[in-house]
mmCIF file as gemmi writes it, N, C-alpha and C atoms, coordinates in Angstrom:
data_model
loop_
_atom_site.group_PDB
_atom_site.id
_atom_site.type_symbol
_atom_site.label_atom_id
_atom_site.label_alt_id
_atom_site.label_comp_id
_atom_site.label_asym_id
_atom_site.label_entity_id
_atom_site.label_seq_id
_atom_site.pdbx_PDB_ins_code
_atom_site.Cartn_x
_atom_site.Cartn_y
_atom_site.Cartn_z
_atom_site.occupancy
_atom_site.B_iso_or_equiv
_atom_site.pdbx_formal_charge
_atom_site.auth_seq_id
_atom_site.auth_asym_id
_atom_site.pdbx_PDB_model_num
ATOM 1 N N . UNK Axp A 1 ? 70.184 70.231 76.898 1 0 ? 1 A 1
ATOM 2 C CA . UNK Axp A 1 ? 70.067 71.646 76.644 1 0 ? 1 A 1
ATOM 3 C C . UNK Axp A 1 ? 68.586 72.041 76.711 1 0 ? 1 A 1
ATOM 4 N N . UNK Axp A 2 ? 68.674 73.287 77.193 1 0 ? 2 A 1
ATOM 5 C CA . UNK Axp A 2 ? 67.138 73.463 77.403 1 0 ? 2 A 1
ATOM 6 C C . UNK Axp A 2 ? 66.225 74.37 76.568 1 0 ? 2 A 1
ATOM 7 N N . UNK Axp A 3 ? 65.45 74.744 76.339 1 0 ? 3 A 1
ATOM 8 C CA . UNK Axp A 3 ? 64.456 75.103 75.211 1 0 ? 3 A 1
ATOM 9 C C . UNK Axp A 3 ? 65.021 76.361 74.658 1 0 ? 3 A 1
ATOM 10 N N . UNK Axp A 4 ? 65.112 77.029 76.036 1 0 ? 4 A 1
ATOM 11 C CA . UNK Axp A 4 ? 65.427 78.583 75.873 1 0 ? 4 A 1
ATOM 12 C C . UNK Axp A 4 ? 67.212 78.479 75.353 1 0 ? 4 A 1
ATOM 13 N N . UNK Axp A 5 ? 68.043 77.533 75.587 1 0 ? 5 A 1
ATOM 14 C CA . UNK Axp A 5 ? 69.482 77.99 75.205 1 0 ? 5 A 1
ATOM 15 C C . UNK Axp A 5 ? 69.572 77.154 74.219 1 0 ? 5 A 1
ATOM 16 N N . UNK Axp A 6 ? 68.191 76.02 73.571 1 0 ? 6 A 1
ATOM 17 C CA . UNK Axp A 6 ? 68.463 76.059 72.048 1 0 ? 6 A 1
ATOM 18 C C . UNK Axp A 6 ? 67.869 77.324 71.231 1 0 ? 6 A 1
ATOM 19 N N . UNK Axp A 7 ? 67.402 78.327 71.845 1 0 ? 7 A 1
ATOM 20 C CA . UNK Axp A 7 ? 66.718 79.575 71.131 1 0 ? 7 A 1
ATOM 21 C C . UNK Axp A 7 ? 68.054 79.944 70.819 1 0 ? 7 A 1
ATOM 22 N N . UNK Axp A 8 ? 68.458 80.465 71.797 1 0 ? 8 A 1
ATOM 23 C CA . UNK Axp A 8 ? 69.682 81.399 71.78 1 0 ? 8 A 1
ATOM 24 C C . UNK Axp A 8 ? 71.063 80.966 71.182 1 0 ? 8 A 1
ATOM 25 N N . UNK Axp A 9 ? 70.77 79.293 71.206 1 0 ? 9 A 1
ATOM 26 C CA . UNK Axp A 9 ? 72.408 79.166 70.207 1 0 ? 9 A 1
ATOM 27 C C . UNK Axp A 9 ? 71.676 79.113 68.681 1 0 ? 9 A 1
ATOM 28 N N . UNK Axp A 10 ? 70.103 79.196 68.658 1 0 ? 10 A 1
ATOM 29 C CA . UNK Axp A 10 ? 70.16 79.371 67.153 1 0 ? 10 A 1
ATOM 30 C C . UNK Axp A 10 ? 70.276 80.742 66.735 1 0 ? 10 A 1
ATOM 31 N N . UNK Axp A 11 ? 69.933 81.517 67.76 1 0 ? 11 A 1
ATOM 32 C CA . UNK Axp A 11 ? 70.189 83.187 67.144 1 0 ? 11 A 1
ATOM 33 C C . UNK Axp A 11 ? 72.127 83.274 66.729 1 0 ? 11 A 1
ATOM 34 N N . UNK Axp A 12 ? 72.497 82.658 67.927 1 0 ? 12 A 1
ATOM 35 C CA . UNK Axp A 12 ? 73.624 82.853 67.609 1 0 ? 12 A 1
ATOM 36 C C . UNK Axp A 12 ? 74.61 81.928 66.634 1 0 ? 12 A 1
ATOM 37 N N . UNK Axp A 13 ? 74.096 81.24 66.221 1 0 ? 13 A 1
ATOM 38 C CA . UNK Axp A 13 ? 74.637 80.536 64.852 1 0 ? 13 A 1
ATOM 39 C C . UNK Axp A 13 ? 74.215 81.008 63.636 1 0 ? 13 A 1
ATOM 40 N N . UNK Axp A 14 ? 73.022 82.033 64.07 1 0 ? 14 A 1
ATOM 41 C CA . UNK Axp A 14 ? 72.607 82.455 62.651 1 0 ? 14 A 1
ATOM 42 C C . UNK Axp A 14 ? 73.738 83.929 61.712 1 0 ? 14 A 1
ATOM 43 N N . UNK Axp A 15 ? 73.382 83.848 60.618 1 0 ? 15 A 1
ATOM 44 C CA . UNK Axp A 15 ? 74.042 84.657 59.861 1 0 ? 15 A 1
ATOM 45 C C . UNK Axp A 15 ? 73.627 86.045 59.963 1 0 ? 15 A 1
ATOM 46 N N . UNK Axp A 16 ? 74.369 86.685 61.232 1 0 ? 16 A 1
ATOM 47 C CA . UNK Axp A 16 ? 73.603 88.274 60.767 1 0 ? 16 A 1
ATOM 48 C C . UNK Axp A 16 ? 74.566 89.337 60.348 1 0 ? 16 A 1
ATOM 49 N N . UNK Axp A 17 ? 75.03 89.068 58.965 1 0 ? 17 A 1
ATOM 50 C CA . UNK Axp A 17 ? 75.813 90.412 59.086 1 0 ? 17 A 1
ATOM 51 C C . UNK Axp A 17 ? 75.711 91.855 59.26 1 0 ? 17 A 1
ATOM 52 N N . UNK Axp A 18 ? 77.021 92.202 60.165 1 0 ? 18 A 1
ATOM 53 C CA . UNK Axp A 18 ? 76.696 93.811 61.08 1 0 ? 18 A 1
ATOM 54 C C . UNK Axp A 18 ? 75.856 93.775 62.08 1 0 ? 18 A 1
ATOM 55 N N . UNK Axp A 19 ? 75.249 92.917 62.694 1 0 ? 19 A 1
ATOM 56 C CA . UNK Axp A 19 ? 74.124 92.832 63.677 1 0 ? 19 A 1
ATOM 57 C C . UNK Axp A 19 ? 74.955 91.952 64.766 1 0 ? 19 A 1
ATOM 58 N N . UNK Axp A 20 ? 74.759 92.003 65.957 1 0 ? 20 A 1
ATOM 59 C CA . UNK Axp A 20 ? 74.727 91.514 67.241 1 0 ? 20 A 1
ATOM 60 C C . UNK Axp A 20 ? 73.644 91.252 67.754 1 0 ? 20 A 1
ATOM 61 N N . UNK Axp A 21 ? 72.3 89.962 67.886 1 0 ? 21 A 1
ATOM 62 C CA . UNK Axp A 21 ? 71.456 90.008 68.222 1 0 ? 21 A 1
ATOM 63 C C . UNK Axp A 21 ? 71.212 89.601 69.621 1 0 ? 21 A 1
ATOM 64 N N . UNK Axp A 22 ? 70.243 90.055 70.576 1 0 ? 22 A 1
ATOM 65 C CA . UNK Axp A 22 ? 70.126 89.796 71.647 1 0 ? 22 A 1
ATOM 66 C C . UNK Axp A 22 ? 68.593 89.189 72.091 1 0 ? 22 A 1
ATOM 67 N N . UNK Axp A 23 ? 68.406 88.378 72.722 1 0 ? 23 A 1
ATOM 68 C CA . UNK Axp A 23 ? 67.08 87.914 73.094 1 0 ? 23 A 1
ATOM 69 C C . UNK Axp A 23 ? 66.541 87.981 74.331 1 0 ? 23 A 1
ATOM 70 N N . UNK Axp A 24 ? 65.786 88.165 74.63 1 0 ? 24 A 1
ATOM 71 C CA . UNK Axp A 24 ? 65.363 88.163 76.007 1 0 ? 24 A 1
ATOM 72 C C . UNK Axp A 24 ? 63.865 87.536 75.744 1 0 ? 24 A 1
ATOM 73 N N . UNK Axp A 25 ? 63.783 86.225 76.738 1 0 ? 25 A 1
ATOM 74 C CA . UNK Axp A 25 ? 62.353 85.318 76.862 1 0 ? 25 A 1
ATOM 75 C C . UNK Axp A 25 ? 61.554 85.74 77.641 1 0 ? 25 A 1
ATOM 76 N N . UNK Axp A 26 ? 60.4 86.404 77.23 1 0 ? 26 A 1
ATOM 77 C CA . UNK Axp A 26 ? 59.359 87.147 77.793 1 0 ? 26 A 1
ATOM 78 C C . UNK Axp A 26 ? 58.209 85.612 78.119 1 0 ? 26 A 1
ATOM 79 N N . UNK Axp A 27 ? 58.113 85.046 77.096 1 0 ? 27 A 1
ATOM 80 C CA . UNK Axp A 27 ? 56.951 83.996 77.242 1 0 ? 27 A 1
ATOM 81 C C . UNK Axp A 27 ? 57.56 82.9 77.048 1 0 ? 27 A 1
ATOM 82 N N . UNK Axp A 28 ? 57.806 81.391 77.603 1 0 ? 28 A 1
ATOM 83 C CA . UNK Axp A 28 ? 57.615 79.908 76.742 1 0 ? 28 A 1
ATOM 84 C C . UNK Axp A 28 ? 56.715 79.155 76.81 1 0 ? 28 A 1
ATOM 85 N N . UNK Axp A 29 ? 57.418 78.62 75.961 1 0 ? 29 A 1
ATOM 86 C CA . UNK Axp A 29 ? 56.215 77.652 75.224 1 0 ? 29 A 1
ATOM 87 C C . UNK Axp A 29 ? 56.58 76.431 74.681 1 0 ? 29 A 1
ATOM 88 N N . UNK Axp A 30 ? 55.608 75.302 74.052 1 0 ? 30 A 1
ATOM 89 C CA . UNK Axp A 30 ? 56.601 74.186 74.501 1 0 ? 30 A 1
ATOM 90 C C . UNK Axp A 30 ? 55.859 73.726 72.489 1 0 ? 30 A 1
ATOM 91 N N . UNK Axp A 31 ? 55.724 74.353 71.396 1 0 ? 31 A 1
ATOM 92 C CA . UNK Axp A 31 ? 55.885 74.068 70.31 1 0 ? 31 A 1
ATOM 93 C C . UNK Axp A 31 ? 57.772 74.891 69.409 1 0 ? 31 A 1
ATOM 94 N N . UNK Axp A 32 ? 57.646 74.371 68.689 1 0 ? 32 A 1
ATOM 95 C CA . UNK Axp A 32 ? 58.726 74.665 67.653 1 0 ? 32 A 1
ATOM 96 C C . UNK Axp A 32 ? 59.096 76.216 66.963 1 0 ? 32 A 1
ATOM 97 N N . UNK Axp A 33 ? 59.992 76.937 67.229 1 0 ? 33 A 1
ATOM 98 C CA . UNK Axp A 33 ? 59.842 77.913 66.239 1 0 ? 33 A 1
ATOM 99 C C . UNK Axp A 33 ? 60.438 78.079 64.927 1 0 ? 33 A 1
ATOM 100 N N . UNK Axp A 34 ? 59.141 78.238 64.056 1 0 ? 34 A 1
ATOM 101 C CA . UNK Axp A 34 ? 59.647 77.633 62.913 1 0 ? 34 A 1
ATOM 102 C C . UNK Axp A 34 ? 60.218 79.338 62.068 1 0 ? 34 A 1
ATOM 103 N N . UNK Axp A 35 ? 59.448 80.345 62.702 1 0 ? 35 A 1
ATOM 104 C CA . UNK Axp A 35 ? 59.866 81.313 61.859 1 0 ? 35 A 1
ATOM 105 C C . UNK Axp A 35 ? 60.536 82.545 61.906 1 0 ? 35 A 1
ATOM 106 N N . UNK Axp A 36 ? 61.593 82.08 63.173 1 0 ? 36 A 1
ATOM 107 C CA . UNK Axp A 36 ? 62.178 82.845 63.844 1 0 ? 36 A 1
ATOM 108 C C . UNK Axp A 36 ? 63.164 83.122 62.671 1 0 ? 36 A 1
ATOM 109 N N . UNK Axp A 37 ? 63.854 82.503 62.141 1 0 ? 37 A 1
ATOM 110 C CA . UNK Axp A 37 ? 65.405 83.486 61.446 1 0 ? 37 A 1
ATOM 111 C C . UNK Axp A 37 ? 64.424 83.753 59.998 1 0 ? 37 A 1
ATOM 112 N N . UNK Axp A 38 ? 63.03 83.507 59.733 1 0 ? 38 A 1
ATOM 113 C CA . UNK Axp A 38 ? 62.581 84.42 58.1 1 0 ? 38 A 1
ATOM 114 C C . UNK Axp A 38 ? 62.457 85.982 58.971 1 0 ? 38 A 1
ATOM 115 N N . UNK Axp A 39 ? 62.062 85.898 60.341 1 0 ? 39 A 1
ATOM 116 C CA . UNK Axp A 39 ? 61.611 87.402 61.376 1 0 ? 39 A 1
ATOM 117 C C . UNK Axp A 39 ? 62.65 87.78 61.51 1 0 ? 39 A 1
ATOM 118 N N . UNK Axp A 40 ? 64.042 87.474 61.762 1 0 ? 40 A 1
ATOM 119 C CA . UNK Axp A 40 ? 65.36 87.914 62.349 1 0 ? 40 A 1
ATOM 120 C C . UNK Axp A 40 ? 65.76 88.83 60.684 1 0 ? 40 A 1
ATOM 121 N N . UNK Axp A 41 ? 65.744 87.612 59.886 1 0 ? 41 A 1
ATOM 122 C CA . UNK Axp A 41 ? 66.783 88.191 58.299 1 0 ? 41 A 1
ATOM 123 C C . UNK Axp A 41 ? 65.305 89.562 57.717 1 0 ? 41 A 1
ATOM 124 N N . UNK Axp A 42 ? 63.792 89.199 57.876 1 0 ? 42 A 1
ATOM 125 C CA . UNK Axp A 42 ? 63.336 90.25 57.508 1 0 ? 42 A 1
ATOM 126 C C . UNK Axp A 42 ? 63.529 91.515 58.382 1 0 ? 42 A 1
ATOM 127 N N . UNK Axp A 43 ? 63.71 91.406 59.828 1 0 ? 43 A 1
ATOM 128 C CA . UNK Axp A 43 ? 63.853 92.788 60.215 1 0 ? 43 A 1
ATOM 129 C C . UNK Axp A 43 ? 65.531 93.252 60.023 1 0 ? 43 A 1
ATOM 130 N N . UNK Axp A 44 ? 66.217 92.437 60.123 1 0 ? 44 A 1
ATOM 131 C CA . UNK Axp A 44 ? 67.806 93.156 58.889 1 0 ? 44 A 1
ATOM 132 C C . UNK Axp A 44 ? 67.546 93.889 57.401 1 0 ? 44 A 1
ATOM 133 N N . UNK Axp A 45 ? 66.661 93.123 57.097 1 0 ? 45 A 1
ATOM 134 C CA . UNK Axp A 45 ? 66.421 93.802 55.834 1 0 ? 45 A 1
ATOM 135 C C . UNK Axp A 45 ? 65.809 95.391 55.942 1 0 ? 45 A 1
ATOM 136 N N . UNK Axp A 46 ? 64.796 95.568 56.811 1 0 ? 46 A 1
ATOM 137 C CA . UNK Axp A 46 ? 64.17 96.488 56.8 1 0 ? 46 A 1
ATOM 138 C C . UNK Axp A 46 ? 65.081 97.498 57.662 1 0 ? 46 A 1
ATOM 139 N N . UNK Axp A 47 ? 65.833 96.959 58.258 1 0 ? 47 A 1
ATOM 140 C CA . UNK Axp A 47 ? 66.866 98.218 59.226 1 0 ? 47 A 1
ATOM 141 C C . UNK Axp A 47 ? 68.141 98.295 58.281 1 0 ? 47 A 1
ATOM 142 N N . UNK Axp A 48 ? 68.241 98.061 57.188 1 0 ? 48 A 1
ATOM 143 C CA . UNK Axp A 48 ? 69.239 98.26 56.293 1 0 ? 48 A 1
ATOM 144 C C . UNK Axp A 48 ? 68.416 98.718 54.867 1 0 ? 48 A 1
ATOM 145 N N . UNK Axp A 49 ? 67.276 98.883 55.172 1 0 ? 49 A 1
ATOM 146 C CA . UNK Axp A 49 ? 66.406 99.803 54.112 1 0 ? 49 A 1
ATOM 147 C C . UNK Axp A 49 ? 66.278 100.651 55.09 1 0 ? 49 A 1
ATOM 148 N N . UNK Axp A 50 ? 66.469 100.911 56.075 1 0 ? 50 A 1
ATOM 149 C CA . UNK Axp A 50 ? 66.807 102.548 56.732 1 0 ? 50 A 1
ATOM 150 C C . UNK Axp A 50 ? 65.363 102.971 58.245 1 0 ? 50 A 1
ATOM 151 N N . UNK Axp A 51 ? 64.588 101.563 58.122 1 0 ? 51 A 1
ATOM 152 C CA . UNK Axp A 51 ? 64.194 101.623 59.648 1 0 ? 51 A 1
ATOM 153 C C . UNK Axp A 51 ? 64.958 101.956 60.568 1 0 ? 51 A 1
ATOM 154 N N . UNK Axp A 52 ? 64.07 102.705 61.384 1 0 ? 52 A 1
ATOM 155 C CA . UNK Axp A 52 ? 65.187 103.137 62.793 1 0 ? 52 A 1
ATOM 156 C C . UNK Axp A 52 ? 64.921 102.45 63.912 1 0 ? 52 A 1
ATOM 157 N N . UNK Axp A 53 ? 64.228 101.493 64.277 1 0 ? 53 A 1
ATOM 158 C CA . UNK Axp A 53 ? 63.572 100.887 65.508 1 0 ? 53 A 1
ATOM 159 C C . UNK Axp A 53 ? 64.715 99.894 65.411 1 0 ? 53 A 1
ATOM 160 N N . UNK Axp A 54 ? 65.3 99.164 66.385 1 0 ? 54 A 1
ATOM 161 C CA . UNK Axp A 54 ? 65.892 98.072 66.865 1 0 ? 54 A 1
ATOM 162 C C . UNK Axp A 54 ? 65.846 97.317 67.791 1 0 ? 54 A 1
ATOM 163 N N . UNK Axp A 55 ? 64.611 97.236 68.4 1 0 ? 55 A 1
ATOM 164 C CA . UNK Axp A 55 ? 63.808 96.251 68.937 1 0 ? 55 A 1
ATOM 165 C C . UNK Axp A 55 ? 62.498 95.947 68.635 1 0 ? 55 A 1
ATOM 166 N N . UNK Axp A 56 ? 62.259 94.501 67.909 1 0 ? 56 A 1
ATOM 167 C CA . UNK Axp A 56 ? 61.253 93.952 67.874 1 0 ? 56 A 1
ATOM 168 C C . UNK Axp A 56 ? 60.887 92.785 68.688 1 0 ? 56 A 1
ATOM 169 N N . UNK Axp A 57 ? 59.623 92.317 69.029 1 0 ? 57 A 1
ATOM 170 C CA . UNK Axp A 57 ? 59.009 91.273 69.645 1 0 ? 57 A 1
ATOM 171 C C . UNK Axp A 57 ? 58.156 90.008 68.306 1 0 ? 57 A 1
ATOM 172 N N . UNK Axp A 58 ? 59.026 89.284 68.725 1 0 ? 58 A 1
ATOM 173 C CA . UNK Axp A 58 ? 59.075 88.186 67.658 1 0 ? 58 A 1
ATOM 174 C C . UNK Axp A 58 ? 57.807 87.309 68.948 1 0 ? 58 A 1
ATOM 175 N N . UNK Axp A 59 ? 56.891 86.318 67.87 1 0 ? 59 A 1
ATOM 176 C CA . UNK Axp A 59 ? 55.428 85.94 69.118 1 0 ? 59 A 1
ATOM 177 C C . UNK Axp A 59 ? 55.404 84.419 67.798 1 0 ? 59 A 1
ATOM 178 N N . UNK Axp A 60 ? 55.395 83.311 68.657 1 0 ? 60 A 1
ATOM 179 C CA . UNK Axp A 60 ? 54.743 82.254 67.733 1 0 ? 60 A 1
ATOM 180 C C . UNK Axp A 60 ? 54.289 80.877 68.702 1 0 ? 60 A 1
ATOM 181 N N . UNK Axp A 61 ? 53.098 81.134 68.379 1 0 ? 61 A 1
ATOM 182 C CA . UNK Axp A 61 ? 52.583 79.949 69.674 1 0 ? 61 A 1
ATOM 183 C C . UNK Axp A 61 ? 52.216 80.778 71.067 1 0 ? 61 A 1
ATOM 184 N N . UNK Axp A 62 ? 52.913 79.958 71.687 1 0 ? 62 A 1
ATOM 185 C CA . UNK Axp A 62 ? 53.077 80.63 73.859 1 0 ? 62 A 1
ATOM 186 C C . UNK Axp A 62 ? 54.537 81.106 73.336 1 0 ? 62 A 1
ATOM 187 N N . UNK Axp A 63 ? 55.145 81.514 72.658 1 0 ? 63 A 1
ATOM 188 C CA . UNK Axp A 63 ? 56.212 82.129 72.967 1 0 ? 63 A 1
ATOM 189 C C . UNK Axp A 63 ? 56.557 83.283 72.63 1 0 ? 63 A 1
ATOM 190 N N . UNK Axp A 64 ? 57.187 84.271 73.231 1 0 ? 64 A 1
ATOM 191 C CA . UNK Axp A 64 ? 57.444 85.658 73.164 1 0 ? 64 A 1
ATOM 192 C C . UNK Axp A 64 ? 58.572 86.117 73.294 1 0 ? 64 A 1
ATOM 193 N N . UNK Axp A 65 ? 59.351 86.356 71.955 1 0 ? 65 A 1
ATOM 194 C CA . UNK Axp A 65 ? 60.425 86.693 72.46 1 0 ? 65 A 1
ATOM 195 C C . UNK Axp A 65 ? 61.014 88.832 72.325 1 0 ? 65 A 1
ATOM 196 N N . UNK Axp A 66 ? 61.399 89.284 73.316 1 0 ? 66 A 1
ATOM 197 C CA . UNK Axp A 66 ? 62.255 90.323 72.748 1 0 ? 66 A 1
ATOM 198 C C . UNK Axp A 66 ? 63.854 90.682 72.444 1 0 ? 66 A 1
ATOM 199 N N . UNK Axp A 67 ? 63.683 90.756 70.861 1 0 ? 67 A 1
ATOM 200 C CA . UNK Axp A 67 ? 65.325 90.834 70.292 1 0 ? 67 A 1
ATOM 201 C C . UNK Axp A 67 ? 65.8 92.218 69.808 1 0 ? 67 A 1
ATOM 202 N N . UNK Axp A 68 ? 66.865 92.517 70.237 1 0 ? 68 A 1
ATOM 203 C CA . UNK Axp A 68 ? 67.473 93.738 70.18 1 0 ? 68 A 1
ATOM 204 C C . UNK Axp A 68 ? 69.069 93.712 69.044 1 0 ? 68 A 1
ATOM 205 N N . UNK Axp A 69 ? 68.571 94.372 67.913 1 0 ? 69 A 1
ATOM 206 C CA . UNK Axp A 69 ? 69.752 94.702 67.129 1 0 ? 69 A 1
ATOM 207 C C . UNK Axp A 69 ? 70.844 95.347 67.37 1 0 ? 69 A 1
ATOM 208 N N . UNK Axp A 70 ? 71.912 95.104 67.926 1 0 ? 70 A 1
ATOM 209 C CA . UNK Axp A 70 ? 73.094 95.772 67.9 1 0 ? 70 A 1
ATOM 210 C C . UNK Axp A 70 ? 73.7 96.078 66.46 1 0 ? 70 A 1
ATOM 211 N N . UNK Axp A 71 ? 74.323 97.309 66.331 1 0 ? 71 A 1
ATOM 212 C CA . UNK Axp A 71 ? 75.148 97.24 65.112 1 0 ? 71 A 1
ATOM 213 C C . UNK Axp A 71 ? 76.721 96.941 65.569 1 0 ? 71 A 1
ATOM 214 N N . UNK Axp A 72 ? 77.299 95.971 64.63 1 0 ? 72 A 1
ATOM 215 C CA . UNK Axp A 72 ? 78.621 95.926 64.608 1 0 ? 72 A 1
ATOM 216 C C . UNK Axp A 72 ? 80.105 96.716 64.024 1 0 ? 72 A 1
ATOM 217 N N . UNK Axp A 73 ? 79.327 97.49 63.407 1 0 ? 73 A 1
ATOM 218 C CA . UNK Axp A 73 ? 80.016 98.727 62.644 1 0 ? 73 A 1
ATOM 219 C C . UNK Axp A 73 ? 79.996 100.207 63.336 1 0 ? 73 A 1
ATOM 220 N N . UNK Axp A 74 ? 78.875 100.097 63.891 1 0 ? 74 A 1
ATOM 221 C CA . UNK Axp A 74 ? 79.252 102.13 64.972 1 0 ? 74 A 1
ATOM 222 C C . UNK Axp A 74 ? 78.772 101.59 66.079 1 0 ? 74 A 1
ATOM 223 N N . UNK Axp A 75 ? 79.132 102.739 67.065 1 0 ? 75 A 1
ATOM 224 C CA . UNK Axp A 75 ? 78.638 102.882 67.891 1 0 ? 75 A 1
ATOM 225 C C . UNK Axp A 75 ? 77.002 102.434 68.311 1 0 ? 75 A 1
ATOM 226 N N . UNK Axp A 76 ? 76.496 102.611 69.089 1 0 ? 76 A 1
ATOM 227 C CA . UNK Axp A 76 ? 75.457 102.223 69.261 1 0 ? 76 A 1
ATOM 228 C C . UNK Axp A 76 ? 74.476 103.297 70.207 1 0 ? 76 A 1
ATOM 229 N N . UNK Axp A 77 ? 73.12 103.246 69.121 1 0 ? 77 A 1
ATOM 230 C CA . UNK Axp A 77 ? 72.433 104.815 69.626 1 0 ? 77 A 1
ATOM 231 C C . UNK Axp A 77 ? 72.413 104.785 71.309 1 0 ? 77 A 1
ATOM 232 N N . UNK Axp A 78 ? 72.434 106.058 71.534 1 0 ? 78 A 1
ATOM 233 C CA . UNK Axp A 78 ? 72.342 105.869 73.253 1 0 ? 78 A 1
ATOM 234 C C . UNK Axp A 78 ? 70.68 105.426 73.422 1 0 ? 78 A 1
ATOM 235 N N . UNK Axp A 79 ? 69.706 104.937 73.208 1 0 ? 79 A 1
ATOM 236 C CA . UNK Axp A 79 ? 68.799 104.559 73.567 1 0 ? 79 A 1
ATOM 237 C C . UNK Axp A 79 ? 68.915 103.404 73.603 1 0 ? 79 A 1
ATOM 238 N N . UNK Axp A 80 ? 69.843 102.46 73.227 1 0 ? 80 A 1
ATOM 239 C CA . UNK Axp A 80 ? 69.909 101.1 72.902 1 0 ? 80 A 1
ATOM 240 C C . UNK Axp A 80 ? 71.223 100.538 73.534 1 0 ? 80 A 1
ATOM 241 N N . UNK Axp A 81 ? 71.66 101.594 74.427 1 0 ? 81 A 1
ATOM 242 C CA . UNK Axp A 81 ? 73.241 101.678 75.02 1 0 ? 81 A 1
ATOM 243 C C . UNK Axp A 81 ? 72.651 100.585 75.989 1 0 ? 81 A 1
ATOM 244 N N . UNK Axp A 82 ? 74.07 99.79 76.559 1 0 ? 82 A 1
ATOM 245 C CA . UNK Axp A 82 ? 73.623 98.676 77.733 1 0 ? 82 A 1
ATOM 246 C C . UNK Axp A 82 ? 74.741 100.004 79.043 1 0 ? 82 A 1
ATOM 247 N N . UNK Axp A 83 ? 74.505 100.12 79.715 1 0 ? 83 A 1
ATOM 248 C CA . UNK Axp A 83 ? 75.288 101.146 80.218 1 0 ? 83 A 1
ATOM 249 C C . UNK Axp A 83 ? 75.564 100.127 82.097 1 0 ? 83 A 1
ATOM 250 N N . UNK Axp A 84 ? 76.326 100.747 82.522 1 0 ? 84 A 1
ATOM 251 C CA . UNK Axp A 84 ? 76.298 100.391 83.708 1 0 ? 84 A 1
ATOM 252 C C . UNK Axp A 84 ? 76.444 101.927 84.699 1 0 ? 84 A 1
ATOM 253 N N . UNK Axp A 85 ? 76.02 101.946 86.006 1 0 ? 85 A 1
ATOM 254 C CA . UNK Axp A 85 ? 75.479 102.772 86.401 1 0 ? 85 A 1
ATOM 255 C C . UNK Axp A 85 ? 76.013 102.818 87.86 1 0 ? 85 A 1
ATOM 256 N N . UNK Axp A 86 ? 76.434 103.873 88.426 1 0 ? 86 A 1
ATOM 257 C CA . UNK Axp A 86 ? 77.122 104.213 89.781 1 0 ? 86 A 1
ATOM 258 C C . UNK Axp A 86 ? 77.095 104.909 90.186 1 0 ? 86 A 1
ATOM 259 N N . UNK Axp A 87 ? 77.031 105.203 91.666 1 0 ? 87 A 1
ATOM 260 C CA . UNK Axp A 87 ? 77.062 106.225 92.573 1 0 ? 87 A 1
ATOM 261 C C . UNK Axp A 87 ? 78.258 106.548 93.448 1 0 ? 87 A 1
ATOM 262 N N . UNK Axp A 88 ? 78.657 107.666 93.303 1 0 ? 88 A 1
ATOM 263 C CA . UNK Axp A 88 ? 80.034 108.011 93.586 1 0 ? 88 A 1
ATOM 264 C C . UNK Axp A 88 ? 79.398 108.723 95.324 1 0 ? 88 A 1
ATOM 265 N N . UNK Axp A 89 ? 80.198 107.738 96.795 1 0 ? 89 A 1
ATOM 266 C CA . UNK Axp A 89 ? 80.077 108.404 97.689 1 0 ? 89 A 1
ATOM 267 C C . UNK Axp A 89 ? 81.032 108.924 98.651 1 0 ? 89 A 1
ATOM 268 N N . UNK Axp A 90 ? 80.626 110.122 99.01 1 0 ? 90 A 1
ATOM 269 C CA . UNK Axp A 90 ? 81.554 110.482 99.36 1 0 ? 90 A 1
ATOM 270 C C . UNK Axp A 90 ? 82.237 110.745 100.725 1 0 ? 90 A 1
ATOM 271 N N . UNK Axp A 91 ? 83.069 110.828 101.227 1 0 ? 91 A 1
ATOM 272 C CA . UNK Axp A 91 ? 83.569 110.201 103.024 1 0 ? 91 A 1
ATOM 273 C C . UNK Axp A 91 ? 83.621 111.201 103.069 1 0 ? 91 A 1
């Protein structure tokens, strides 16, 4: 398994309730991250004390990651929508 899809099965083994987290690897790097889920559970905390941002850039070492909060309970703001996109043509 490789660096980046042990990132991502630890996001996704982690405990986020109401959250759907998403990652995207901007930078790697080849040390340990040690403080990725105290950064994951503190920015839950702070978006359930009523922050409105739902993307942060988590940085430790050479690595850079950007993670995006989904909520699992509503909808999801249209700025944070994953949308897919089409062009209707016409004969």
């Amino acid at each position: 398994m490789t660096d980046k899809e042990q990132i991502w099965r630890r996001i996704a083994e982690m405990e986020t309730p109401g959250f759907f987290i998403t990652a995207d690897i901007m930078c790697e790097g080849s040390s340990e991250l040690d403080g990725l889920e105290v950064f994951i559970k503190g920015k839950i905390t702070q978006i359930q004390q009523g922050i409105t941002g739902r993307k942060f850039t988590f940085q430790e070492g050479e690595w850079r990651l950007y993670l995006t909060f989904f909520p699992t309970n509503c909808v999801v703001d249209e700025r944070y929508a994953l949308k897919n996109k089409f062009i209707k043509q016409r004969k």
